[in-house]
C-alpha positions in Angstrom: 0.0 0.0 0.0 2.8 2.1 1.0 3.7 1.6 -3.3 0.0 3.0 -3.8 0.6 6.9 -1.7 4.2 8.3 -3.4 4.9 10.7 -0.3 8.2 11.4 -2.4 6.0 13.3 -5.6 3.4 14.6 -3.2 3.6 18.4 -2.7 1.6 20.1 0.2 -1.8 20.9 -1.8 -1.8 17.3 -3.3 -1.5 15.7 0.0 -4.5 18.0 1.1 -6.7 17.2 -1.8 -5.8 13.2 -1.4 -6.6 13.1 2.1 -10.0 14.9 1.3 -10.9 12.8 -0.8 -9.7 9.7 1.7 -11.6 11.1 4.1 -15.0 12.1 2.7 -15.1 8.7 0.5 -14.6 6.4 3.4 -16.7 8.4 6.0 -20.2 5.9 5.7 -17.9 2.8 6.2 -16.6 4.1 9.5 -19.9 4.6 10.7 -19.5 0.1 11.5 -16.1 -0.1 11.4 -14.7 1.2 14.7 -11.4 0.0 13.9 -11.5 2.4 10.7 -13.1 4.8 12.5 -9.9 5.5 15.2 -7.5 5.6 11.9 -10.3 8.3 10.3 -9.7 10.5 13.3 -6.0 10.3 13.4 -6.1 11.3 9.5 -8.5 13.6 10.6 -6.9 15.6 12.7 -3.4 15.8 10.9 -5.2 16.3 8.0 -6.9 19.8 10.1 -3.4 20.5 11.3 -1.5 20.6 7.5 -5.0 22.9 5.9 -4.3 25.6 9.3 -0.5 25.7 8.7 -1.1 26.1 4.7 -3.2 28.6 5.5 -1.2 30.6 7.5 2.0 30.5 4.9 0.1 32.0 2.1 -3.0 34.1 2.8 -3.7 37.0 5.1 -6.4 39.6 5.0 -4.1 42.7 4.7 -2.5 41.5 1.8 -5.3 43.3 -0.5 -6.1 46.2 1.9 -2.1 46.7 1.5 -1.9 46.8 -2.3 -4.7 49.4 -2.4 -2.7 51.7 0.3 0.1 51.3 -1.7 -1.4 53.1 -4.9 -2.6 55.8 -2.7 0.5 56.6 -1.6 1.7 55.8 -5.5 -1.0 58.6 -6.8 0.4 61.1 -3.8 3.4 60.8 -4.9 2.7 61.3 -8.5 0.6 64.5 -8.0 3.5 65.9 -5.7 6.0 65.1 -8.6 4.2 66.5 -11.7 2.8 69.4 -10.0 6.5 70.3 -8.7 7.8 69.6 -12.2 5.2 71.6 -13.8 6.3 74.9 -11.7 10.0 73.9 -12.4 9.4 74.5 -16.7 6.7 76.9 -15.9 7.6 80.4 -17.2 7.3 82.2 -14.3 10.3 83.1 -12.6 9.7 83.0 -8.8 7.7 79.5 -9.2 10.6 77.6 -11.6 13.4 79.2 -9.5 12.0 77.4 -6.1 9.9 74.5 -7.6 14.1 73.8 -9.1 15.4 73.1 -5.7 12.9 70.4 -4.8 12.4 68.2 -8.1 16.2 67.2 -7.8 15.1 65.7 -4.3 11.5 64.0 -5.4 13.5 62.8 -8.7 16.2 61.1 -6.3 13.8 59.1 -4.0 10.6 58.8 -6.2 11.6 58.5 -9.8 11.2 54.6 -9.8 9.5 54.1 -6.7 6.7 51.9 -8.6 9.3 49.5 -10.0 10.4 48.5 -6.2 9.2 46.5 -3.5 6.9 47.2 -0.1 10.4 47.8 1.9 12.5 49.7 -0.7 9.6 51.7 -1.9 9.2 52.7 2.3 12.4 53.2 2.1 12.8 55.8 -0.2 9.3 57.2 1.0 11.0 57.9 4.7 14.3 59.5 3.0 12.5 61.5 1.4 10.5 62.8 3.8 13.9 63.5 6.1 15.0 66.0 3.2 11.9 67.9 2.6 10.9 67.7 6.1 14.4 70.4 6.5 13.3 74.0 7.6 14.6 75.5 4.0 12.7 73.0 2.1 9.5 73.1 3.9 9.4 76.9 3.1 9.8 76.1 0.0 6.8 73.6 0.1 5.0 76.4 1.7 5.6 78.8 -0.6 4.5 77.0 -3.7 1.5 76.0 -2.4 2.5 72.4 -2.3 2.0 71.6 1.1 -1.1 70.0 1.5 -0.2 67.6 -1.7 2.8 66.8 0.3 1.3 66.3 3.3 -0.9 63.8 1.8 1.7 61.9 0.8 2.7 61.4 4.0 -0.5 60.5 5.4 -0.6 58.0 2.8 2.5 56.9 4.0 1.5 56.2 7.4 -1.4 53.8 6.5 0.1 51.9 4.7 3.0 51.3 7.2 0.0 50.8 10.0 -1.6 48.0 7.9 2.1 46.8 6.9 2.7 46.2 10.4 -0.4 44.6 11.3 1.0 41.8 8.7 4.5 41.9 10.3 2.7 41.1 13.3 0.0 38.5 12.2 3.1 36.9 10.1 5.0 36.7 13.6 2.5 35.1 15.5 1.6 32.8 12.4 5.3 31.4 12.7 5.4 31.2 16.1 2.3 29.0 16.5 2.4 27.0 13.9 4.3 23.9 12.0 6.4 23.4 8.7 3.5 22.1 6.1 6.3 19.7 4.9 6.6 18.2 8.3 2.7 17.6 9.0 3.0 16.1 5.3 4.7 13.6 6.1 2.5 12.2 9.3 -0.6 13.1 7.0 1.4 10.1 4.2 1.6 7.7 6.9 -2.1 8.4 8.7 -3.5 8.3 4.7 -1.6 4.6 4.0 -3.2 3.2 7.4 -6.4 4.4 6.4 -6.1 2.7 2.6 -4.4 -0.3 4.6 -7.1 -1.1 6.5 -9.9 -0.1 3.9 -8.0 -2.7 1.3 -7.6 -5.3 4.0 -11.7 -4.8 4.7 -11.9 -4.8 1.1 -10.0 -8.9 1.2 -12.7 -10.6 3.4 -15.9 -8.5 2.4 -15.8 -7.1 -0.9 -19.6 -6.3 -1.1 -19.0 -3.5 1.6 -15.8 -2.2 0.8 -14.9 -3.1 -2.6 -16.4 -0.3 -4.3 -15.2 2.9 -2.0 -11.8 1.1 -2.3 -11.5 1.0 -5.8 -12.7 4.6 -5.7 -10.0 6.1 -3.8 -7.5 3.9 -5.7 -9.0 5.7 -8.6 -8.9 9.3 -7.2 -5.3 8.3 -5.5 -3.6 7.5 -8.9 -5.0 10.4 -10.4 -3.4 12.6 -8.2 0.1 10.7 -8.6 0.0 11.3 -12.0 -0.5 14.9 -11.6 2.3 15.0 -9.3 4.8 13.1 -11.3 4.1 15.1 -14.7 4.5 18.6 -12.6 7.9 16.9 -10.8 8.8 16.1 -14.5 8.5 19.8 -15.9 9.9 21.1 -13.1 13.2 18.8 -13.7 13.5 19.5 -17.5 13.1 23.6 -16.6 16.0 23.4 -14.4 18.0 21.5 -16.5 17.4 23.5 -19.8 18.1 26.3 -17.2 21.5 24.7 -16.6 22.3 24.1 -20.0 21.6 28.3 -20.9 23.5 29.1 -18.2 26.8 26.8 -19.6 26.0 27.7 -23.0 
């Protein structure tokens, strides 16, 4: 049986969709089977273990709310740039000669701030801030009529660092109560071979009752192995063409 469940091709997500299909298949027999029953609840409860920690290493419910606050702060910064550069080419003397001492600084920080990351776009967003934030600067600001463009930049700034650290936090307390995926995987392998074990034993002495959830399963099982090997197959002839282009 052990020859039937491959824990070596299995990634995380087929190992949750085999033993949901183990479990919900076999449920009626356990219902006079006590003996199945006990190895059902053991493959239950690793099987609730693996979905909670594969859960918590891909999803949280700031990842949206952060990609929205992050084109706020994208479209503040874009109105404080063109508006600046606008006054910098502008034909009037007083504006150009002031606007000409800030753009230099938004250019420096902000010119490819879309193209980077959450931290490295922060990053920029905070050195920024420190030079226009200097008395002579902020005059300047003031004097151009910018302010409240720039101060709205910062204010998008700060929500999206509030929500940012909400996920630094949720992450951190993820991690710290919970378990590698690829370790529950591999009690999840064992529990789902003692489950098939016992249903293909059953299956030996009293076909009638067993015989056709068994060769279910075996149906649903080796469809899911053969997914898993053609994906482990890919994946092996990308690296090695990779190899070959980077010996080339």
């Amino acid at each position: 049986m052990e020859k039937l469940i491959i824990a070596s091709i299995l990634s995380v997500s087929d190992g949750v969709l085999m033993a949901d299909r183990i479990l919900e298949i076999s449920q009626p027999l356990t219902v006079n089977d006590p003996k199945l029953l006990r190895q059902h609840k053991i493959l239950t409860s690793v099987y609730n273990r693996l979905v909670k920690n594969q859960k918590n290493s891909v999803w949280s419910p700031f990842t949206e709310e952060l990609i929205l606050l992050d084109k706020r702060r994208n479209n503040a910064l874009t109105a404080v740039r063109d508006i600046i550069h606008g006054m910098s080419v502008s034909l009037i003397e007083d504006f150009s000669r002031k606007a000409a001492k800030i753009y230099p600084i938004i250019e420096k920080y902000g010119a490819k701030v879309y193209k980077m990351g959450y931290k490295k776009e922060t990053s920029n967003m905070l050195s920024l801030f420190l030079d226009l934030d200097l008395p002579d600067n902020t005059a300047l600001l003031t004097e151009l009529g910018v302010l409240p463009f720039y101060e709205s930049l910062k204010t998008a700034q700060t929500a999206f660092d509030t929500v940012s650290k909400k996920k630094s936090d949720q992450k951190t307390e993820q991690s710290t109560d919970s378990e590698a995926a690829t370790d529950i995987l591999t009690e999840l392998t064992t529990a789902m071979t003692n489950v098939m074990a016992m249903i293909e034993l059953n299956n030996q002495h009293d076909p009638g009752t067993y015989g056709e959830v068994y060769n279910k399963l075996v149906t649903y099982i080796n469809e899911i192995n053969a997914a898993a090997r053609a994906r482990k197959t890919r994946k092996q002839n990308t690296t090695e063409q990779e190899a070959k282009k980077e010996h080339a």
